[in-house]
C-alpha positions in Angstrom: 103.5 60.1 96.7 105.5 62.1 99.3 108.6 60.9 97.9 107.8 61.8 94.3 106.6 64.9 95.1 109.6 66.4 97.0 111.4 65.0 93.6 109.4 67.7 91.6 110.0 70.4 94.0 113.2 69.7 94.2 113.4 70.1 90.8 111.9 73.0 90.5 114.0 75.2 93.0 117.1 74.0 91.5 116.2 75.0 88.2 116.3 78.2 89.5 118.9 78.4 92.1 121.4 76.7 90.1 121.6 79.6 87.7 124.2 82.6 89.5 122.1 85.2 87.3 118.6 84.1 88.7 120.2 84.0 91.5 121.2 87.7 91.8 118.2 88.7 89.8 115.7 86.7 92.7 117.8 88.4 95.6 119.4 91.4 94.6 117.1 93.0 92.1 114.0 93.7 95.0 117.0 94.8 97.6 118.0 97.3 95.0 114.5 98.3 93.7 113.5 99.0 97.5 116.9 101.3 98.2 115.7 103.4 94.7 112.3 103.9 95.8 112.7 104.3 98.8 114.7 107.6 98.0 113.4 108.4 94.8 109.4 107.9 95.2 108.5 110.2 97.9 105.8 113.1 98.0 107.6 114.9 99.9 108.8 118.0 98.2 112.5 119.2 98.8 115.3 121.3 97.1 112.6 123.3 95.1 113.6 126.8 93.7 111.4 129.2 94.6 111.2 132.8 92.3 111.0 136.3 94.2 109.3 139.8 92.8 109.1 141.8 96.3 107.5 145.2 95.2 107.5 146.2 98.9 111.2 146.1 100.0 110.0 146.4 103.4 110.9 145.3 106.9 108.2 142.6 106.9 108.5 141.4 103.5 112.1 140.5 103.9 111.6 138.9 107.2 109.3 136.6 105.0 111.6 136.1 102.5 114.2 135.4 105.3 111.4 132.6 106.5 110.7 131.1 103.3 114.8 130.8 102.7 115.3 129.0 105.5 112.7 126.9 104.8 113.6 122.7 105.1 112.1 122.7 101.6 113.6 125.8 99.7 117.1 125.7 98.3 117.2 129.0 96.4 115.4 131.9 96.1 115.5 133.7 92.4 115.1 137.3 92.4 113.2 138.7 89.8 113.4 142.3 88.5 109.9 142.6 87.1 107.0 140.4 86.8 108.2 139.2 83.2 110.8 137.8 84.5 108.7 135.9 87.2 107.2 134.3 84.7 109.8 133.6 82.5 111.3 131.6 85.5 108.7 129.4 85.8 108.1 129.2 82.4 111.4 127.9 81.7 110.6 124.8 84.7 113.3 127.6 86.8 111.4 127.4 89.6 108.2 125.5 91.2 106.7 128.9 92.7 107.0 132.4 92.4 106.2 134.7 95.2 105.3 137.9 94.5 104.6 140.7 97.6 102.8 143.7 96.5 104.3 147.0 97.5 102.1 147.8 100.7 102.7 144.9 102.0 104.4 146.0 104.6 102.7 149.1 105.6 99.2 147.3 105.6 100.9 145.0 108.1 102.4 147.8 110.7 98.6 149.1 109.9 96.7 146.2 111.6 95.4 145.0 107.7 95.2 142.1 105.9 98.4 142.0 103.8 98.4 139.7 100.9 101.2 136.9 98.7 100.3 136.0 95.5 102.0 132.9 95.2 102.3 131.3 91.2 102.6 127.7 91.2 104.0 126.0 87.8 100.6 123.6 86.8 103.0 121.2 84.7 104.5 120.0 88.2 100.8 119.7 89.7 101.0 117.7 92.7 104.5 118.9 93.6 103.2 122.7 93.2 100.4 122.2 95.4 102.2 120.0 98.0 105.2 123.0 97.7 102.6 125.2 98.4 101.1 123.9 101.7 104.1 123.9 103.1 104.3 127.7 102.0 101.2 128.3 103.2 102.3 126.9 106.9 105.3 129.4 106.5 103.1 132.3 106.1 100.7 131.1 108.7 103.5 130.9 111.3 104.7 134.4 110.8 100.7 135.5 110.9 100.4 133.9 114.4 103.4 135.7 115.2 102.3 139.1 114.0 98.9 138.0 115.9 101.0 137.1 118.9 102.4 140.8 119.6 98.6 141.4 120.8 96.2 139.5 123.4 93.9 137.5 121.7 90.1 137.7 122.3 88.6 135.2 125.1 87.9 132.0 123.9 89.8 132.2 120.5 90.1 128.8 119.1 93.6 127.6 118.4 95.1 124.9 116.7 97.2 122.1 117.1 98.1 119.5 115.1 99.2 115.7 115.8 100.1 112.9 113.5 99.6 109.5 114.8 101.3 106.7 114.1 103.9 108.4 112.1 104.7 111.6 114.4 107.7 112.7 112.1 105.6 111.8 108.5 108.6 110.3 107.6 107.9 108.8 104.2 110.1 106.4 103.3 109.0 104.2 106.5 105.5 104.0 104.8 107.1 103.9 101.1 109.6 100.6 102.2 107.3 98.9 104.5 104.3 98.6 101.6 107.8 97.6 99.1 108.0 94.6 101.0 104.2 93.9 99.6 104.6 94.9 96.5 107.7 93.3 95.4 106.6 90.2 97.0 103.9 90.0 94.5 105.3 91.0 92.1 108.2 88.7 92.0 105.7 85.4 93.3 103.4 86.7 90.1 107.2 86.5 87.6 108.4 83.4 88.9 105.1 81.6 89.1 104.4 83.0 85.9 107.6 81.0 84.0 107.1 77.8 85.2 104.7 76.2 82.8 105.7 78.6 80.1 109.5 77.8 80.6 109.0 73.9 80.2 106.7 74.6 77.1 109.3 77.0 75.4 112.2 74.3 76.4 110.4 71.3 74.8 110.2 69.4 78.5 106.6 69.9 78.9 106.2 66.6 77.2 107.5 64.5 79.3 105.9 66.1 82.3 103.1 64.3 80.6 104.3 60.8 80.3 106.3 61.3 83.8 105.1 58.9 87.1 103.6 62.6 89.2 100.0 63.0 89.2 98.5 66.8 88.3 97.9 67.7 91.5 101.7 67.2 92.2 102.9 69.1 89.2 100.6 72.0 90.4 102.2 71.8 93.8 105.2 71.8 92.4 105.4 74.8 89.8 103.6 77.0 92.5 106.5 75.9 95.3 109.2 78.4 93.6 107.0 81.3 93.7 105.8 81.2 97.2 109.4 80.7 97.9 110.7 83.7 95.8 107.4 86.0 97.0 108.1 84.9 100.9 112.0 85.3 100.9 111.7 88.8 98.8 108.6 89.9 101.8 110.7 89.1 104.3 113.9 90.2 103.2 112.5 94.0 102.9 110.4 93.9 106.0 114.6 93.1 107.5 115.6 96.3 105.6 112.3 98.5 106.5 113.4 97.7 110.6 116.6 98.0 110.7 118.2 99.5 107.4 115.8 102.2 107.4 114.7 102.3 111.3 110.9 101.8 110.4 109.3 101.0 113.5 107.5 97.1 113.4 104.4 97.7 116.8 102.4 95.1 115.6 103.4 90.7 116.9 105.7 89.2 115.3 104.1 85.7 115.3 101.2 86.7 113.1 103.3 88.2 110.2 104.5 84.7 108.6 101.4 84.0 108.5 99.3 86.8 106.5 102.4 86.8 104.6 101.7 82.6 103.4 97.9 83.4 103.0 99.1 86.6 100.7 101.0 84.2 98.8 99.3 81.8 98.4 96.4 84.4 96.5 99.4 85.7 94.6 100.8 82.1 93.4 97.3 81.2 91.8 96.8 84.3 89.6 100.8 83.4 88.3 99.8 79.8 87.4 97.0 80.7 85.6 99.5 83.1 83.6 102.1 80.6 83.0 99.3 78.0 82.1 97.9 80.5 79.1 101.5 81.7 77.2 103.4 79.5 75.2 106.5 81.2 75.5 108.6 83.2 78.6 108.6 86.3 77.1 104.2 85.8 77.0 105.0 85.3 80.7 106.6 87.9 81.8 104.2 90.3 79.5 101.1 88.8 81.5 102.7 89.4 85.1 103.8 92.7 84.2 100.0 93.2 83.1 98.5 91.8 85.5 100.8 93.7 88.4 99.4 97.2 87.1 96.0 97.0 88.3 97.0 94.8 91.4 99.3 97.6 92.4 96.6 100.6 91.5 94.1 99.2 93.2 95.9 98.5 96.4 96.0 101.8 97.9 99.7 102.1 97.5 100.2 104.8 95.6 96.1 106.7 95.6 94.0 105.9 98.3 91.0 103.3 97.6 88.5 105.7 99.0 89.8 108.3 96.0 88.2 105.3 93.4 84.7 105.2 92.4 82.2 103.0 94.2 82.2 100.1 91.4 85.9 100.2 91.5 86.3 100.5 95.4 84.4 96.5 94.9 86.6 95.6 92.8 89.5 96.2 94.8 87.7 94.0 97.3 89.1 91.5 94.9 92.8 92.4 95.1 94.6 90.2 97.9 97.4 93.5 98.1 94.8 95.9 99.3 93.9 93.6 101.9 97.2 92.7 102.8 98.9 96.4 102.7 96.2 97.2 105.8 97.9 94.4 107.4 101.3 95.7 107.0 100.6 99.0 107.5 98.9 98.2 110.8 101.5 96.1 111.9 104.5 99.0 111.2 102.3 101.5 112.6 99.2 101.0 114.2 100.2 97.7 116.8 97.6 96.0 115.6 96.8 93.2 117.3 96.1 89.1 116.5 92.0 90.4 115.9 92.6 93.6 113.9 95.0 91.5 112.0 92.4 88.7 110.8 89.8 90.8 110.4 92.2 92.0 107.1 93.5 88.6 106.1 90.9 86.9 106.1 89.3 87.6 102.7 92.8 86.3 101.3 92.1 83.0 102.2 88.7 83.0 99.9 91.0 84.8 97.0 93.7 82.0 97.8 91.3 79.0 97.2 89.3 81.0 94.3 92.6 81.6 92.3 94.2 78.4 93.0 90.8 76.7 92.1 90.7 78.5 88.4 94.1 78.0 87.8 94.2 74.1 88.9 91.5 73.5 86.4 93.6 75.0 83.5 96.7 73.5 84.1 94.9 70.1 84.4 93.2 71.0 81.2 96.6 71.5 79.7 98.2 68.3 80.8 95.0 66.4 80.2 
């Protein structure tokens, strides 16, 4: 049995090794997919143009401006002459905000008032106009304690200082690459999984998979070998890069990673045999991962936090072996989380493992039957 069985998984890897395209395609693609979104899907906000109508022309509304133009996130600041031309620049998409200082601004400052910035914020470019603005808001504030600075403040005034564990510099591509090496994991165990049954239906071979010596249970083992491969390899290979191409920092132990990352797998490899077992054809295969990915990868947390869902949903996502296993790597990037806090996340994968394996065992035997 052993012998005939390493036969069929042998098999299997070398129908996709052998090929220099599937090669570069199982290796190259997630290392390239990881460098792009690791640049390109951020939240932070950078480089915005920001558009000026300062009706004061006063000593403190140009140490504002001054400020807000050296601001990390600013690049330039558009003058406007009049407020029709504020609008005009962020109706054209000219600039994110528009700032515009009334003309006693300055003289209700030097006079111990409240001075106000009416701030316009382009609602086509939602979440980057309201992330653009906090950080506005925090340039403002600053000069406000500095203004409030000049004079004693009362006994017992509260003040406020802000901390941000276990990423102190809210650098976001550490976050973005380290739940990549998730993501792309699944997503490439769920593709290659996927083709396996649909591929030998589509070349005319699944025939003699039926009249061949190898039981079910050793053509299951088989066709699922490939994708835990490809869904381990592509895991691992981006954790690498999240360490040490991108200086992420990995507190958690090192010895307990392989193995959430098998259990993950192994919940991943059991949704993509059920795929392969239901299309005829590759190109039905690849549709159903690509499906099927979308709500793993919504309901994960990776991209909108779970909490953010409704109730009934939040249950569902109980039910996605990525949500449970992005706390794990999150927590083991950032939070040192231990052997316990580490199992008390992983272990509902091994249930989802067993379930999906289970369903999808039954319809491939039902298909070879």
């Amino acid at each position: 049995m052993l012998t005939r069985l390493g036969v069929a998984i042998w098999k299997e890897m070398v129908s996709y090794l052998q090929d220099p395209t599937t090669r570069r395609f199982l290796i190259g693609a997630p290392i390239v997919q990881t460098v792009a979104f690791a640049y390109s899907a951020t939240l932070d906000v950078q480089n915005i143009d920001v558009a000026l109508l300062d009706q004061d022309n006063g000593r403190w509304s140009h140490e504002l401006v001054a400020q807000v133009d050296g601001a990390w996130f600013t690049d330039d600041i558009i003058t406007a002459r009049d407020r029709g031309q504020l609008d005009e620049l962020i109706t054209s998409r000219q600039a994110l905000l528009a700032i515009r200082l009334p003309p006693d601004f300055s003289r209700r400052i030097d006079a111990g008032e409240p001075a106000t910035v009416q701030v316009v914020v382009d609602g086509r470019r939602a979440n980057a106009g309201q992330i653009a603005t906090s950080y506005l808001a925090t340039v403002v504030g600053e000069m406000g304690a500095e203004l409030a600075g000049r004079a004693p403040l009362p006994a017992g005034q509260p003040r406020l200082e802000e901390r941000h564990w276990f990423n102190p510099n809210l650098n976001y591509q550490w976050f973005m690459v380290a739940s990549l090496s998730a993501v792309l994991g699944m997503m490439m165990c769920l593709v290659v999984t996927s083709l396996s049954i649909a591929r030998e239906r589509e070349m005319g071979t699944f025939d003699q998979l039926l009249v061949s010596p190898i039981s079910a249970t050793e053509i299951i083992i088989a066709k699922t070998m490939p994708g835990m491969m490809a869904g381990f390899v592509v895991s691992f290979i981006i954790t690498l890069l999240a360490v040490f191409a991108f200086g992420a920092p990995y507190t958690g132990q090192l010895w307990i990673f392989p193995f959430a990352l098998v259990l993950f797998v192994l919940s991943v490899v059991g949704v993509g045999l059920l795929i392969s077992s239901l299309c005829s054809t590759q190109q039905q295969a690849i549709m159903g991962a690509f499906f099927s990915s979308i709500p793993f990868v919504l309901t994960s947390g990776f991209a909108t936090p779970v909490e953010n869902m409704p109730e009934w949903l939040q249950w569902v996502a109980e039910l996605n072996p990525l949500k449970h296993y992005l706390v794990v790597v999150q927590g083991s990037f950032f939070k040192s989380h231990g052997a316990s806090d580490v199992f008390a996340n992983i272990w509902p994968l091994l249930p989802l493992a067993l379930a999906s394996l289970a369903v999808a065992s039954i319809e491939v035997r039902s298909k070879l039957a």
